[in-house]
C-alpha positions in Angstrom: 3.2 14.3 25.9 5.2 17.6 26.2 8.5 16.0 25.9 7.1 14.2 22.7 6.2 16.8 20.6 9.6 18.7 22.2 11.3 15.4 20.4 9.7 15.4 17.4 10.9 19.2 16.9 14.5 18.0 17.5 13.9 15.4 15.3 12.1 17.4 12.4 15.4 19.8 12.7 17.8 17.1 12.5 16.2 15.4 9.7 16.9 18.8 7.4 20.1 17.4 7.0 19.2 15.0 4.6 16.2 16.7 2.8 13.4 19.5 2.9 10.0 19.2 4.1 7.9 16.8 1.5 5.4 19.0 -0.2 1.8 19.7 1.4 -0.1 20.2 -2.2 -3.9 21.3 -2.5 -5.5 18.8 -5.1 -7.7 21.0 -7.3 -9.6 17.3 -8.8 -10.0 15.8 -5.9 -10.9 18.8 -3.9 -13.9 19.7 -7.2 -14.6 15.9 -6.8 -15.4 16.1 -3.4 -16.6 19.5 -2.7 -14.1 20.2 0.0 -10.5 21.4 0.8 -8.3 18.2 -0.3 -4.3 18.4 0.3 -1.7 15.5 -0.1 1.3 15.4 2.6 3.3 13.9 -0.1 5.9 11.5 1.5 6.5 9.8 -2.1 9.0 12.9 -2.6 11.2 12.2 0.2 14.7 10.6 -1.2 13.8 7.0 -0.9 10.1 7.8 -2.3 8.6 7.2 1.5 8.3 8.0 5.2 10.0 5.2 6.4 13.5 7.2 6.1 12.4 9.3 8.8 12.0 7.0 11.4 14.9 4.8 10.6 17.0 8.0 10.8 15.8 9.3 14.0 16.3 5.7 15.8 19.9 5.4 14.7 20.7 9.2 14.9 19.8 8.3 19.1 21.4 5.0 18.7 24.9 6.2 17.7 26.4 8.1 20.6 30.0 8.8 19.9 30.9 5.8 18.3 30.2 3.7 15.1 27.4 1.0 14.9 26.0 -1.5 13.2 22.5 -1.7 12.3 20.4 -4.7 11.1 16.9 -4.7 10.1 14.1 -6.9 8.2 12.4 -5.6 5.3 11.5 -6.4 1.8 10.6 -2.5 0.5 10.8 0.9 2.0 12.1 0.4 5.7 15.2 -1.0 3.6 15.3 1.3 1.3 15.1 4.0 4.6 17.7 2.1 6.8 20.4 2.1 3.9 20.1 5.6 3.1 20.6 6.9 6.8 23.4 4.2 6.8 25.5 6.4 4.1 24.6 9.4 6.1 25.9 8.5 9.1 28.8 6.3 7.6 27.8 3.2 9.5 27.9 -0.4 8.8 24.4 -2.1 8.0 23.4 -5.3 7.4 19.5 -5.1 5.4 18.0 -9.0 5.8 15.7 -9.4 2.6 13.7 -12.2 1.3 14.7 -14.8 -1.7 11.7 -13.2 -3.3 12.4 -9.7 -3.2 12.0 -8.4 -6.7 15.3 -7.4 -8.3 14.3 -3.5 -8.4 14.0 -3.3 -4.6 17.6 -4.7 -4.1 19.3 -2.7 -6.3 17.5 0.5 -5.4 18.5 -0.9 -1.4 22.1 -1.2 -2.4 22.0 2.6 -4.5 20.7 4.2 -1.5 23.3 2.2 1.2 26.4 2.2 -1.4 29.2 0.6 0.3 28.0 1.0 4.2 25.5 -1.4 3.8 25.9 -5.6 3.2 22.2 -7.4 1.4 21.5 -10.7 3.1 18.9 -12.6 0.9 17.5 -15.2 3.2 14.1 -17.3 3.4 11.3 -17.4 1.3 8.9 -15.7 3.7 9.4 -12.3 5.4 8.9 -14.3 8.8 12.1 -16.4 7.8 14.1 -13.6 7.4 13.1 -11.4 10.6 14.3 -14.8 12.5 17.4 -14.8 10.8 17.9 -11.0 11.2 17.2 -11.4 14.9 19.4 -14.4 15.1 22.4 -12.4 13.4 22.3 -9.4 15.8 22.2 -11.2 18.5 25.1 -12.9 17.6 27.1 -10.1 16.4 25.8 -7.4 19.3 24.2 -5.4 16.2 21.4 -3.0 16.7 18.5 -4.2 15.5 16.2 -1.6 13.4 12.2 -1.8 13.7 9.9 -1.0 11.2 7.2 0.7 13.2 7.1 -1.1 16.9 9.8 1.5 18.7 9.6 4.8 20.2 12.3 6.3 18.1 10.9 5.2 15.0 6.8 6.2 16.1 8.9 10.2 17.1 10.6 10.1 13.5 7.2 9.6 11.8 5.5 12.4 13.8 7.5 14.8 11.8 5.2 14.2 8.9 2.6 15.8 11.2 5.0 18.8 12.5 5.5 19.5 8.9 1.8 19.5 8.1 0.7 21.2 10.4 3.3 23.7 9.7 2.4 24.3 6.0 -1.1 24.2 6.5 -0.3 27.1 8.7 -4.4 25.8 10.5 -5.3 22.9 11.9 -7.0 20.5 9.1 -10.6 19.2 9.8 -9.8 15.5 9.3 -6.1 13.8 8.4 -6.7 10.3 6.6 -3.6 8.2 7.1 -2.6 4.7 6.1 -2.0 1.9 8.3 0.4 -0.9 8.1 2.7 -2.1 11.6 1.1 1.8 12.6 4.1 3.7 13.8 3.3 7.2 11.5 -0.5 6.7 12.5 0.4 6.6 16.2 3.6 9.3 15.7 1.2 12.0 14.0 -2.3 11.4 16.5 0.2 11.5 19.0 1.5 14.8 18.1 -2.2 16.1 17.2 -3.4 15.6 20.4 -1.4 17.9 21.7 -0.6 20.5 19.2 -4.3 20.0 17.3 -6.6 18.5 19.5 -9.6 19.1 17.6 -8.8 17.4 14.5 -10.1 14.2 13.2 -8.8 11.0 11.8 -9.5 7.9 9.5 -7.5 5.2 9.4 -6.8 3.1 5.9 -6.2 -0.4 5.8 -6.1 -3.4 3.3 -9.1 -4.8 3.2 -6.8 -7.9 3.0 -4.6 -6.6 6.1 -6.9 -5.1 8.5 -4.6 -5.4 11.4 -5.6 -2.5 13.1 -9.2 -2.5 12.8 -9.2 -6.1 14.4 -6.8 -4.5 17.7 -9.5 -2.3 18.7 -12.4 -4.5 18.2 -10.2 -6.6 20.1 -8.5 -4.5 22.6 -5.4 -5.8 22.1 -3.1 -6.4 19.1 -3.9 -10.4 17.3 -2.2 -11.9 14.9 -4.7 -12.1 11.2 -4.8 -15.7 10.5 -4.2 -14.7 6.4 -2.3 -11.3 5.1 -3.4 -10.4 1.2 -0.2 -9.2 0.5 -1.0 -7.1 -2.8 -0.6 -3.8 -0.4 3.0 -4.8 0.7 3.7 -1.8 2.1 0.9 -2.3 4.9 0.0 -5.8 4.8 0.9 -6.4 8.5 0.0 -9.0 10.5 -0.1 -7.6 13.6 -0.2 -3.9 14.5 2.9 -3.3 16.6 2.2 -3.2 20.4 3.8 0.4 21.3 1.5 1.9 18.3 -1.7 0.3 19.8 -1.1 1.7 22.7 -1.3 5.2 21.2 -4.0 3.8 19.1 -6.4 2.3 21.6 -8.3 5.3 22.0 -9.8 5.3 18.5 -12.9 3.2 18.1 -13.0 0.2 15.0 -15.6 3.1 13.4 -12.6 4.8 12.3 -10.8 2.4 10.8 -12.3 2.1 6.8 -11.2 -0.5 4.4 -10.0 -0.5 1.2 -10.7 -3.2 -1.1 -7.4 -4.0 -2.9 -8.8 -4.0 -6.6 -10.2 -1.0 -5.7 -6.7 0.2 -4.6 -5.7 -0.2 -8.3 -8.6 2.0 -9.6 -7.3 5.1 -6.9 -3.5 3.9 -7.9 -4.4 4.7 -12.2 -6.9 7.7 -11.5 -3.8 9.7 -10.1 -1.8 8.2 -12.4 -3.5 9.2 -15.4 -5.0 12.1 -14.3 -2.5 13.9 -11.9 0.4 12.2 -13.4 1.3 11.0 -9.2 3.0 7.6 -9.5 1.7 5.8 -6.3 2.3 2.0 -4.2 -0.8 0.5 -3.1 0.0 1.7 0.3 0.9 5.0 -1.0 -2.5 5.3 -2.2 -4.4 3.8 0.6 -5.8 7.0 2.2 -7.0 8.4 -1.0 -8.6 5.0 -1.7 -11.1 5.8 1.0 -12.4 8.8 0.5 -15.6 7.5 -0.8 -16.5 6.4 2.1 -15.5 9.4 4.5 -19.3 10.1 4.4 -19.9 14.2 3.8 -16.5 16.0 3.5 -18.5 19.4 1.4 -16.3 22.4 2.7 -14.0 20.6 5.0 -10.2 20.8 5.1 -8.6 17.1 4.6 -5.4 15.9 4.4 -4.5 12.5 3.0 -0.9 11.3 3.3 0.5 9.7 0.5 3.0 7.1 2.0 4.9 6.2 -0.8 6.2 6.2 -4.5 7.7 2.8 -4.9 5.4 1.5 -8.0 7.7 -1.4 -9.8 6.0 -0.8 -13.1 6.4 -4.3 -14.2 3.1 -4.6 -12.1 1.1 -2.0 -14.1 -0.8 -4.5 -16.0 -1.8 -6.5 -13.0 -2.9 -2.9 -11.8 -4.8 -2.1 -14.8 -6.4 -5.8 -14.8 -7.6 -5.3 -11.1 -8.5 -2.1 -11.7 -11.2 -3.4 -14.7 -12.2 -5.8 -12.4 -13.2 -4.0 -9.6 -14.9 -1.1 -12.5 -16.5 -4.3 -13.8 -15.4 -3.6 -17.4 -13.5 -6.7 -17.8 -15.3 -10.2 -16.8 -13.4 -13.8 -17.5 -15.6 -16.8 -18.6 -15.0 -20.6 -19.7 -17.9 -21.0 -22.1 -18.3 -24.4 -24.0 -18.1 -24.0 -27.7 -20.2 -26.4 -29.5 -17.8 -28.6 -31.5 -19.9 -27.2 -35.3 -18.8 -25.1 -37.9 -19.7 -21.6 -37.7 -20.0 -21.9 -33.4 -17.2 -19.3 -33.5 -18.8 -16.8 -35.9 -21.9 -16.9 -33.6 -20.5 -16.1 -30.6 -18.5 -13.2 -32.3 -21.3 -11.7 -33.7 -23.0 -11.8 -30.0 -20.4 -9.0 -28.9 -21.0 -5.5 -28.9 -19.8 -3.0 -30.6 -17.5 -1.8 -27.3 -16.5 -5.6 -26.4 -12.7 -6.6 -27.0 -11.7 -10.5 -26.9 -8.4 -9.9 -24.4 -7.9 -13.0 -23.8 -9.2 -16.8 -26.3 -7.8 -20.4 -25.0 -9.0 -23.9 -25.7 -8.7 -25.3 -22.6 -9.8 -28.8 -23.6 -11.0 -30.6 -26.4 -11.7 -33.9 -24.9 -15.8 -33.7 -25.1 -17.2 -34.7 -28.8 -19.6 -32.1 -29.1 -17.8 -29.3 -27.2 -14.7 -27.6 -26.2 -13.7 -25.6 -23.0 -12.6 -22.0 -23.9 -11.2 -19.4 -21.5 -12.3 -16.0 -22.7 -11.7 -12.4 -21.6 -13.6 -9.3 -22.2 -13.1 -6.0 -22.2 -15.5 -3.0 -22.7 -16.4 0.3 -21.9 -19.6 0.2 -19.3 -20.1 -2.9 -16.9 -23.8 -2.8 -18.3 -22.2 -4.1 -21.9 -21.2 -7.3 -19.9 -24.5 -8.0 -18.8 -26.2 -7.5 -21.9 -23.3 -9.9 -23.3 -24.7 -12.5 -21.0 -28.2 -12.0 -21.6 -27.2 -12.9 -25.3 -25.5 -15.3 -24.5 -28.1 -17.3 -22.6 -30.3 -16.6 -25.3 -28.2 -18.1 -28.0 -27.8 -21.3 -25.8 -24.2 -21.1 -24.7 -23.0 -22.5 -21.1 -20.8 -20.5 -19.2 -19.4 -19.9 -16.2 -18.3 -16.4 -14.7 -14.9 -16.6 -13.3 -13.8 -13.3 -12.9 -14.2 -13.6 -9.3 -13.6 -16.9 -8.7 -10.0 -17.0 -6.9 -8.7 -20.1 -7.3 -9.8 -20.4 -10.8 -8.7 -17.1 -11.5 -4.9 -17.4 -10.2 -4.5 -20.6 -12.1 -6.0 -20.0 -15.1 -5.5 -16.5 -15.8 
């Protein structure tokens, strides 16, 4: 364990070639909110808006030796966006394997950060399609293939988000809440804790939708999810990597806390709106959980902030889970008796905070009444339910699908 944290102090050095230490900020809301000592280790301020630079420097800063290389790796989003940039640092060739699907914003900002050192290779339609083919291309070319997380170059170039905290804090915190996706900066900074702050705590965050790690330890052993919600793409991850369990293992399932991803979108627009923070869902994984930390009144906690790479073609699907989860916005089909003046009474049964967001006729095909999607949006979930009340009074059928998923995805 000595040589580890020596190698994550040659690594932290070496890494101030490309930029300084991320902030370590004290968050005076959510530190009022929750009666304790809240600071944000904010990795959405390195250059490529996210740890993963860090490792994927410090693996191919060991890799090189005295000659050039060529590095490959698999990644729709930030371990892309990490690998490019240490690419044009070093002046090496690198070849990034990204899905068909990859939104148009990651690529570019992928080919920004890599210039002219690094080739795009958009193959398969599923991220498991285009690991094979990345895997298949270095071994044919002798390229050097670049994990995400499963390596212990990559797990010693994460730790440095922990030398750095612990440096600015200038103390050891009370608990540090870190996110969880393939696990390599959760097993990096516990592994430099245990040495250099032994007496500090941890939570883990997960998608409730990607619980990878929680599943290990009840397990003992990394397994494969059989389904991956992959909202949180920055930590939807089938299967913790095995060389971060192993740091892992000593943690119990207790310490792992889930965040629902709706909910995800309520922590994502709170620090949008009211710190002015532009977060990913992973990015805002471990302040997603504080609620349910249990007591944190005069304790020193630090929640890392993964990343800052929020497409904001997605912020109405944000705000739209967000209402969700806040119960503010419901979606019904109600049938609308086929009379005139049905309409007018069902307007006048809203309130004077309920908005139509949303009016389709579905079908027509019954005589006597017509299918209609509907959305609604108000200030206090409780408006909703009086809203139903009413309507049940005033004899119109519904049917809540607000939480309905298959209905939901092809309807609305």
């Amino acid at each position: 364990m000595e040589n580890f944290v020596a190698s994550v102090r040659l690594a932290e050095a070496a890494l101030r070639d490309l930029f300084e230490p991320t902030p370590l900020q004290r968050n005076d809301h959510l530190s009022a909110k929750y009666g304790a000592d809240i600071w944000l280790k904010r990795e959405d301020l390195t250059p490529v808006r996210s740890y993963k630079l860090r490792g994927a420097f410090n693996a191919m800063r060991k890799l090189i030796g005295d000659g050039p290389g060529h590095f490959v790796c698999a990644s729709a989003g930030n371990h892309a966006q990490g690998v490019a940039f240490a690419c044009r640092h070093f002046g090496v060739r690198g070849t990034i394997f990204m899905p068909v699907t990859t939104p148009q914003q990651k690529i570019d900002k992928t080919r920004i950060f890599g210039g002219e050192a690094i080739r795009i290779v958009l193959t398969g339609d599923y991220f498991d399609q285009t690991l094979a083919a990345a895997q298949a291309f270095c071994a044919a070319e002798g390229a050097q293939f670049l994990s995400p997380f499963d390596a212990p170059d990559v797990i010693e170039g994460q730790a440095t988000v922990g030398l750095e905290m612990l440096a600015q804090l200038g103390r050891a915190p009370d608990l540090v809440v870190l996110p969880v996706g393939g696990g390599g900066l959760s097993a990096g900074v516990t592994s430099y804790f245990r040495t250099e702050a032994p007496a500090t705590r941890f939570a883990f965050a997960e998608p409730l939708g990607g619980a990878s790690l929680q599943a290990a330890l009840r397990q003992g052993a990394p397994v494969a999810l059989p389904a991956v919600d992959s909202f949180v793409d920055g930590a939807a991850v089938a299967r913790i990597g095995a060389l971060p369990f192993e740091a892992l293992s000593r943690f119990s399932p207790d310490d792992v806390y889930l965040a629902p991803e709706d909910r995800i979108c309520r922590t994502m627009l709170e620090m949008l709106n009211t710190e002015g923070v532009v977060l990913e869902p992973a990015g805002a994984l471990a302040l997603d959980v504080l609620d349910d930390l249990g007591d944190l009144t005069g304790k020193t906690v630090v929640c890392v902030c993964s990343g800052g790479n929020f497409d904001f073609e997605r912020l109405p699907e944000v705000k739209e889970r967000a209402q969700r989860y806040q119960g503010v916005k419901k979606y019904f089909i109600l049938r609308m008796p086929q009379r005139p003046g049905a309409l007018r009474d069902f307007l006048e049964m809203l309130g004077p905070d309920d908005d139509i967001a949303r009016f389709e006729y579905l079908k027509k095909s019954a005589r006597n009444f017509g299918s209609v999607l509907i959305g609604i949006e108000t200030t206090q979930p409780a408006n909703l339910s009086s809203l139903m009340q009413r309507l049940e009074q005033g004899g119109f059928a519904y049917r809540d699908i607000t939480n309905d998923q298959i209905l939901s995805e092809f309807l609305v």
